[in-house]
Kinemage of the C-alpha trace (Angstrom):
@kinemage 1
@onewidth
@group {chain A} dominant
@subgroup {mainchain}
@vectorlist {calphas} color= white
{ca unk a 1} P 0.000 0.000 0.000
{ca unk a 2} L 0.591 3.511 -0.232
{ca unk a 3} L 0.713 4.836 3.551
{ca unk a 4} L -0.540 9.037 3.078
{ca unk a 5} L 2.542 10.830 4.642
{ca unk a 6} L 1.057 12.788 7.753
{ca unk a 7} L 0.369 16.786 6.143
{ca unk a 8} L -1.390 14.871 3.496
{ca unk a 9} L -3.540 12.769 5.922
{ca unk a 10} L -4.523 15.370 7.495
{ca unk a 11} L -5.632 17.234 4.780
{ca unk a 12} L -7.685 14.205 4.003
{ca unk a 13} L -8.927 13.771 7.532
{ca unk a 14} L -9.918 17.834 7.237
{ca unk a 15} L -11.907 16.938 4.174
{ca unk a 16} L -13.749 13.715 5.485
{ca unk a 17} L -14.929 16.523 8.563
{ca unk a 18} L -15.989 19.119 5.728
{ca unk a 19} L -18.296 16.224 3.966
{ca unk a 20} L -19.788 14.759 7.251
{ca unk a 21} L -21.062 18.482 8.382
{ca unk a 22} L -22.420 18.994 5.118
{ca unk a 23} L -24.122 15.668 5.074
{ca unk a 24} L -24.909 15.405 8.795
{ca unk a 25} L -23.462 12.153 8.993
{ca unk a 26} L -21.423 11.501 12.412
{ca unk a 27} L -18.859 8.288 11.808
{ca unk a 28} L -15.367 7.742 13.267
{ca unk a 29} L -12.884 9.064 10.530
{ca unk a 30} L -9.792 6.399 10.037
{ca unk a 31} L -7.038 7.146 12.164
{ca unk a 32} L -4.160 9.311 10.592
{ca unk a 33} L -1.642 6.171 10.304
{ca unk a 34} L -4.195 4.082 8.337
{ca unk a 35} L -4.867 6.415 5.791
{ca unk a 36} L -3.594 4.911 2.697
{ca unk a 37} L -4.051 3.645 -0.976
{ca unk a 38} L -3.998 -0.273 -1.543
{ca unk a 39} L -2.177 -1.324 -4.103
{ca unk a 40} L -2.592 -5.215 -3.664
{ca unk a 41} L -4.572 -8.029 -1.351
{ca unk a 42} L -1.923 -10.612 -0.394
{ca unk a 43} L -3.899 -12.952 1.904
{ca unk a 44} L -6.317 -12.363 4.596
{ca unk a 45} L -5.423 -15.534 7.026
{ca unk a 46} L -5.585 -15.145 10.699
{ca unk a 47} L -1.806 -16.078 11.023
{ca unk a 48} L 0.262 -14.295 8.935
{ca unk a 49} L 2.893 -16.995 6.952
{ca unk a 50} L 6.702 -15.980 6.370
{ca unk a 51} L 6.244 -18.207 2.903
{ca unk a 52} L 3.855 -15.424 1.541
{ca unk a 53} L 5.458 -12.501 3.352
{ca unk a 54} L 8.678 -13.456 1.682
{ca unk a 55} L 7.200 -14.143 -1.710
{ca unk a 56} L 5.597 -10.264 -1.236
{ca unk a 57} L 8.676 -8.998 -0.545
{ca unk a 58} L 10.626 -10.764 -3.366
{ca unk a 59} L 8.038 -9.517 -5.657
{ca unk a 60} L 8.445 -5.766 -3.952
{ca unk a 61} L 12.059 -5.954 -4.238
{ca unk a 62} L 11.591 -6.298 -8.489
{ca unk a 63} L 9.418 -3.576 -9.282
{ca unk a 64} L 11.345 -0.091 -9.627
{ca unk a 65} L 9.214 2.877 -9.806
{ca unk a 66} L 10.004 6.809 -10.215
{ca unk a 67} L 8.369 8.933 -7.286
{ca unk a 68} L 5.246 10.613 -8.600
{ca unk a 69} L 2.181 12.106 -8.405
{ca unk a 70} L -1.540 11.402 -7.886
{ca unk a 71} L -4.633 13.575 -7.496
{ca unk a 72} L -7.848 12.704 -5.531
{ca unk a 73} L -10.588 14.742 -7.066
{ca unk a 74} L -13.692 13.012 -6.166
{ca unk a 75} L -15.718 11.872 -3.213
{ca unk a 76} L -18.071 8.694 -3.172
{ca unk a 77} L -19.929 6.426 -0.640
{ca unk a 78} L -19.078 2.761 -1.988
{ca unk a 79} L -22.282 0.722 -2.838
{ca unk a 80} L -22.726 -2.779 -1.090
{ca unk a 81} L -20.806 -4.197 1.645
{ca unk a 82} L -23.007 -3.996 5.148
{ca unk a 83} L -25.476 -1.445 5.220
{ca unk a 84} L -24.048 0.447 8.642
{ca unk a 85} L -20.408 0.278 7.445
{ca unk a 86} L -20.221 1.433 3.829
{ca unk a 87} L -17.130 3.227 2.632
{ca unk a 88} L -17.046 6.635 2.407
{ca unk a 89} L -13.809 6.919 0.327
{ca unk a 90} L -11.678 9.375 -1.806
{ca unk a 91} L -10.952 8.615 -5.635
{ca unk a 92} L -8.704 9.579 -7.941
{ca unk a 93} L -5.130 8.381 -9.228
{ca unk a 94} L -2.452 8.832 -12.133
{ca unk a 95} L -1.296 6.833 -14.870
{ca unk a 96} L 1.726 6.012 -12.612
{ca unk a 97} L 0.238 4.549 -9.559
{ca unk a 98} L -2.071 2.231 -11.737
{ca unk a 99} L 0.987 1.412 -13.732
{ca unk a 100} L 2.776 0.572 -10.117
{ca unk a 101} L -0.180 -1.492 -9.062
{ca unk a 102} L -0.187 -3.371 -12.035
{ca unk a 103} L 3.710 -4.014 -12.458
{ca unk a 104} L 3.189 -4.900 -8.705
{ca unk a 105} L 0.565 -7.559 -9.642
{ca unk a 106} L 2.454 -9.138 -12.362
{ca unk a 107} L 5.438 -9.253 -9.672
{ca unk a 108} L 3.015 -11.103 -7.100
{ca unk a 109} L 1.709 -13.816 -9.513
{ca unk a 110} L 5.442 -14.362 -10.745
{ca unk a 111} L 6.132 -15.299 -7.275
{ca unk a 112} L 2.778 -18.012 -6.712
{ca unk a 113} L 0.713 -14.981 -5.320
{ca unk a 114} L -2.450 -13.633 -6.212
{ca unk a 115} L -2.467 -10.436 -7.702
{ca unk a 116} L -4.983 -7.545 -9.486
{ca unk a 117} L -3.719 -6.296 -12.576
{ca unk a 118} L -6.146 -3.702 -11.878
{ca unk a 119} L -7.829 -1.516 -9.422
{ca unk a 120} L -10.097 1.449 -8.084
{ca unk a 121} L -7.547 3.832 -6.583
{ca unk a 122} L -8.964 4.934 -3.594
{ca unk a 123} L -8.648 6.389 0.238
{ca unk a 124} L -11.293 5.240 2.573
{ca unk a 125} L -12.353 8.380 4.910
{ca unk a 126} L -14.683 6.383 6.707
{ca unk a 127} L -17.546 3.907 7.447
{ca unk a 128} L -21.038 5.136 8.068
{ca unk a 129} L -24.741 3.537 7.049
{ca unk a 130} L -25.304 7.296 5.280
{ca unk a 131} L -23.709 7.689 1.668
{ca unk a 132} L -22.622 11.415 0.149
{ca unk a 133} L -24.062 12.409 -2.807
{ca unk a 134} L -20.797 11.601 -5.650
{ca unk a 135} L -18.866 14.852 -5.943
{ca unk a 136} L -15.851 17.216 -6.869
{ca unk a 137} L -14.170 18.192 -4.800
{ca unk a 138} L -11.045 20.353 -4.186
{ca unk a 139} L -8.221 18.557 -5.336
{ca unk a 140} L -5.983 16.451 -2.917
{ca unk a 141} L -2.276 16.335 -4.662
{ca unk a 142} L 0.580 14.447 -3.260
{ca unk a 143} L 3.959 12.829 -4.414
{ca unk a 144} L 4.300 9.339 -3.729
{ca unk a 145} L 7.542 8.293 -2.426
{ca unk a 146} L 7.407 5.024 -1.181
{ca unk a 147} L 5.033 2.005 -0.611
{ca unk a 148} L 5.140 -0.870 2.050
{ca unk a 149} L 3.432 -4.038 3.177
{ca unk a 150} L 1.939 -4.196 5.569
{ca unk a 151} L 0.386 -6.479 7.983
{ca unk a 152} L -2.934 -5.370 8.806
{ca unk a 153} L -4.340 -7.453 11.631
{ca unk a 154} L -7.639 -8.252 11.155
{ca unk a 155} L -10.504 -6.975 13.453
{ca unk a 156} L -7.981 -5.213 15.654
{ca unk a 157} L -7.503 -1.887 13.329
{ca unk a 158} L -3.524 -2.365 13.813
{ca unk a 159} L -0.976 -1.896 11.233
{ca unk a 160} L 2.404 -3.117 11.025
{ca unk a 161} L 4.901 -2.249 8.679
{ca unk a 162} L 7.008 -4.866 7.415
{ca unk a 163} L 8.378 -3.182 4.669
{ca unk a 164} L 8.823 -0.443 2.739
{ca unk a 165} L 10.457 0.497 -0.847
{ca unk a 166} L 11.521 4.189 -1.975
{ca unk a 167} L 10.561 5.401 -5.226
{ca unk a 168} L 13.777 6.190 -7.305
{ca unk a 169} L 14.269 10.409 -7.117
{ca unk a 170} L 11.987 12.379 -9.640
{ca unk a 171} L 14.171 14.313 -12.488
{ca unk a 172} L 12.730 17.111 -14.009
């Protein structure tokens, strides 16, 4: 995933608290630290195995990206899932993080894992049974510098870095 640096999360966090006055809608934003862009769904076992974190990392290690940058332009309330927790989530992207995300899934499945060769980007806000109304909104701009794995352990809303790869420098 893409972990939001902390000026940026905040910024996001500050527009999740502009949409739920507008909308009345009163939900627990995500904490600052989870904030983030998935890029891939390893496995979603109880115990986490060293066999898959290993073949994630071996994958992580081959892909070679150039930092850049991504826009989130948009805010949406995800349909389905349970009706008191949908996602109230941010979307947007580049050209370069689906490209990532896709080099990334050709990296997983040439190690035996699962993996998306494509995606949704996306920044979940937070979970409410209300949905916003699709909209525009005022730009959120960042440069992405690095991406990590990360153990997320289920049900417990804890996240543990195992990882994490720097983007090579920009050149302009």
């Amino acid at each position: 995933m893409v972990l939001l640096e902390a000026p940026v999360g905040s910024q996001a966090l500050e527009i999740a608290s502009e949409i739920q006055t507008a909308n009345g809608i009163q939900a627990k934003l995500r904490p600052l630290d989870h904030l983030h862009i998935s890029l891939q769904h390893i496995r979603d076992d109880k115990r986490l195995r060293e066999k898959y974190v290993f073949a994630a990392k071996r994958a992580a290690n081959a892909v070679v990206a150039e930092a850049f940058d991504v826009c989130f332009d948009r805010i949406v309330t995800f349909p389905g899932g349970r009706p008191d927790r949908r996602a109230t989530v941010l979307l947007g992207g580049s050209t370069a993080l689906m490209d990532l995300q896709c080099r990334l899934g050709v990296a997983l499945i040439s190690n035996g894992l699962r993996g998306a060769l494509s995606f949704n980007p996306h920044i979940t806000l937070f979970y409410s049974s209300r949905s916003v109304v699709p909209q525009q909104i005022d730009p959120l701009r960042f440069t992405v510098r690095r991406f990590s794995l990360v153990h997320s352990e289920r049900g417990l809303t804890k996240y543990n870095i195992l990882e994490s790869w720097l983007t090579q420098a920009k050149w302009h």
